[in-house]
N, C-alpha and C positions, 0 to 999 in steps of 0.2 A: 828546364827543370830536370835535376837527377831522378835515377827510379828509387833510388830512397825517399826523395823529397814527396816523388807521389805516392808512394806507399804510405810514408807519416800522415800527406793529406787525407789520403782514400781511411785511415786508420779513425783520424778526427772525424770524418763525417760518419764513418757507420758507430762510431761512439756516440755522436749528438744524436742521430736516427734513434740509439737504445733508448735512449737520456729519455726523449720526445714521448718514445713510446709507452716508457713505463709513465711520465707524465700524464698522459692519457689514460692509461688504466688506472692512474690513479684520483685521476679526476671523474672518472666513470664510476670508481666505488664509492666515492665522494659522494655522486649524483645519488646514486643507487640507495644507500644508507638515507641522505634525505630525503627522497621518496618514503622509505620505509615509515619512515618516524611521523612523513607527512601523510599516509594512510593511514597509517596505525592512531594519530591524534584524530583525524576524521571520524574513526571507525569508534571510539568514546564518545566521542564529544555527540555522534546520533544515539548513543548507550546512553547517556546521561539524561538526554533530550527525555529520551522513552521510557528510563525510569522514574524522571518528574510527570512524566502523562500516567503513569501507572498509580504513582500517589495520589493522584486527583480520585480516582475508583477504589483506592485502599486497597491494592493492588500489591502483595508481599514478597521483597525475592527474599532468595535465601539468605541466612543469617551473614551477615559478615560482607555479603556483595556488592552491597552502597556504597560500603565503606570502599572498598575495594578500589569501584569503577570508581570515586570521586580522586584518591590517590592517584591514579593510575593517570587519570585523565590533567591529574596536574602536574605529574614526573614529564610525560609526552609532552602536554604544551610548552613546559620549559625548554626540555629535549628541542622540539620543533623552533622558538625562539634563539635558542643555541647556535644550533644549526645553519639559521637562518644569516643571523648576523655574524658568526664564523665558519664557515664551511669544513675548514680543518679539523676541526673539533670533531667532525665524523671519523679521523683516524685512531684518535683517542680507544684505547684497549676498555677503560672504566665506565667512559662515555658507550661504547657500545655492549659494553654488560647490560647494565641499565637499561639501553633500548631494547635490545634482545629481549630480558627478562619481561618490562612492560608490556611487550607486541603478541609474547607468546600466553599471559595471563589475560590480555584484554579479548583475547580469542574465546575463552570460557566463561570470560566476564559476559563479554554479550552474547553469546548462548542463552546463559541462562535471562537475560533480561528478555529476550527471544521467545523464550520458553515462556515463560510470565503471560506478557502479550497474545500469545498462540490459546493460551488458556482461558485467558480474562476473555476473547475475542470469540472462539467456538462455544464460551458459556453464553452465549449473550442470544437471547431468546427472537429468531427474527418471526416477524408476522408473516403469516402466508396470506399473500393477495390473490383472489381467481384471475387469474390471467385470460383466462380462456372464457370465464364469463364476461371479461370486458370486453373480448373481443367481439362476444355475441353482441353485448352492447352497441357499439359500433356499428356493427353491421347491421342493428336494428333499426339504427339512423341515434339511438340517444347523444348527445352530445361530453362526452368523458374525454375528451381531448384533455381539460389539464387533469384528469385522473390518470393520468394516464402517464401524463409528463412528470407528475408526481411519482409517483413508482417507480420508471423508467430512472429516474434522477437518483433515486434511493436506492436501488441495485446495485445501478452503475456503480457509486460509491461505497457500496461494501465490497463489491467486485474488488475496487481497486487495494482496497482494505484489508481483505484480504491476503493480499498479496506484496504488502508490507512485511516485513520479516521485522524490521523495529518501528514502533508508531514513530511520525513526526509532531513536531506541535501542533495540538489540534485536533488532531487524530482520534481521540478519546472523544472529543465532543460533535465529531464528525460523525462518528459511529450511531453514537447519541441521537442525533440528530437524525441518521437517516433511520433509524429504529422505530421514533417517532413519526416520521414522516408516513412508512409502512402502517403503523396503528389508523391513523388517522384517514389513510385510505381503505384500509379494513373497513371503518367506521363509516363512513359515506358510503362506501360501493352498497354497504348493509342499508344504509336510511335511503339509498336514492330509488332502491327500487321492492317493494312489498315481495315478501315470499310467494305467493302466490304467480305475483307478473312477475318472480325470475323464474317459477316452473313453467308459464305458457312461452317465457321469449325461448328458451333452451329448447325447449319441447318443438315449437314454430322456427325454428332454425336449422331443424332434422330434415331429411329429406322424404321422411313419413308425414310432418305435420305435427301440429297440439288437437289432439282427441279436444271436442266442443264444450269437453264437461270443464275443462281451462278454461276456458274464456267466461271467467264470473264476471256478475257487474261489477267490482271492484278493480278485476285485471280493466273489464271495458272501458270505466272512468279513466284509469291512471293511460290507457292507452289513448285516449282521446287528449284527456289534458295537455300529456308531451308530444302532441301532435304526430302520434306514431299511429293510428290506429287504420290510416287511409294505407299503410303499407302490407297491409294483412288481408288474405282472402277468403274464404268459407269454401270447399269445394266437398263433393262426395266422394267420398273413398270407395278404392276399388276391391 
C-alpha cells in the first residue's frame, strides 16, 4: 500500500469516527429532550392528580390555572406519545418550542397547585391528644395499647402528609381520616378515665406522690374496677 493510499484510508476512518461521534451526540440530545418531556408530563399529570383532590374540599386555585394545567397536561402527553413512537421528532425546532414553553409554564402551574394544598392542609384543625397522660396510663398498668396504636397511626400519616408537596389520590380523605381518628381518641382518652382519677394517677406517678385528699371513693372505685388499685400504696410523708 502507497502512503497516499494510507493517508486516504487514515482520512476515511477519522471521518467515520466524526460521522459516529456527532451520531452520538445526537442521539444523547435525543434521549435528553425525551427525558424532558417525559418528566415534565409526570410532573402535570401529579398537578392534575392534586388539583381533582383539591375539588373534592372546594379547594380554589387561581383563576385561569385549571384551565392551564388541563392544556398543558394534554400538549406534554401528546408531546410524550410523539416522542415516543418517533424519536426524531425531538430534533424538530417547533416540536421543541412547544416542549420548552409547556415545561417552563408547568413549573408555576404546580406551584401554585402547591401552594393550594399547603393552605387547604396547615388550615386543617388537628386535635391535640395528651401524649404524656397516656403514657401515665400505661404505666399505670391501664390497658391503652390500641389507644395508642390509634394515634401513633394518625400522626404518622399526617407526618407523611405533610410532606407531600402535591396530594396524591386519596390524600384528601387520608387527611380526613386521620383528623378523625385524632377526635375520637380525644374522645375516649376523656370517657375512659374521670377527672378526678386523671388528677390522682398524674399526681401518683410524681415522685412526691397524690396528697390522700385524691384518693376519693370514686377515684377508689374506678381504681378497684380496672384492677389498678393493688399497684398503689399509702405511705407517710416525710
Amino acid at each position: 500500500m502507497t502512503l497516499v493510499e494510507r493517508a486516504r484510508n487514515l482520512d476515511f476512518a477519522l471521518r467515520a469516527a466524526a460521522d459516529e461521534d456527532q451520531l452520538r451526540l445526537k442521539i444523547g440530545r435525543l434521549t435528553d429532550r425525551a427525558r424532558v418531556v417525559e418528566e415534565a408530563a409526570d410532573i402535570l399529570e401529579r398537578a392534575r392528580i392534586a388539583s381533582e383532590e383539591l375539588r373534592i374540599v372546594e379547594r380554589k386555585l387561581p383563576a385561569g390555572v385549571r384551565a392551564i394545567l388541563v392544556a398543558l397536561h394534554a400538549d406534554l402527553s401528546q408531546a410524550r406519545e410523539a416522542i415516543s413512537g418517533a424519536p426524531l421528532v425531538g430534533a424538530d425546532d417547533s416540536f421543541n418550542k412547544t416542549v420548552r414553553k409547556a415545561t417552563d409554564v408547568s413549573a408555576s402551574v404546580t406551584t401554585a397547585v402547591a401552594d393550594v394544598w399547603r393552605s387547604y392542609r396547615e388550615g386543617v384543625e388537628i386535635p391535640q391528644v395528651d401524649e404524656d397522660f397516656l403514657h401515665v396510663l400505661d404505666r399505670a398498668g391501664l390497658d391503652v395499647a390500641d389507644l395508642w396504636a390509634t394515634v401513633e397511626n394518625a400522626l404518622a400519616r399526617l407526618g407523611i402528609l405533610a410532606q407531600l408537596r402535591l396530594p396524591r389520590a386519596g390524600d384528601v380523605a387520608a387527611l380526613s381520616q386521620a383528623v378523625t381518628s385524632l377526635h375520637g381518641a380525644v374522645e375516649e382518652l376523656g370517657a375512659l378515665v374521670p377527672s378526678g382519677v386523671r388528677d390522682f394517677i398524674v399526681a401518683a406517678s410524681g415522685t412526691a406522690g397524690a396528697p390522700l385528699h385524691l384518693l376519693s371513693d370514686d377515684v377508689l372505685e374506678f381504681l378497684t374496677n380496672t384492677h389498678l388499685a393493688a399497684r398503689y400504696r399509702i405511705r407517710q410523708g416525710g
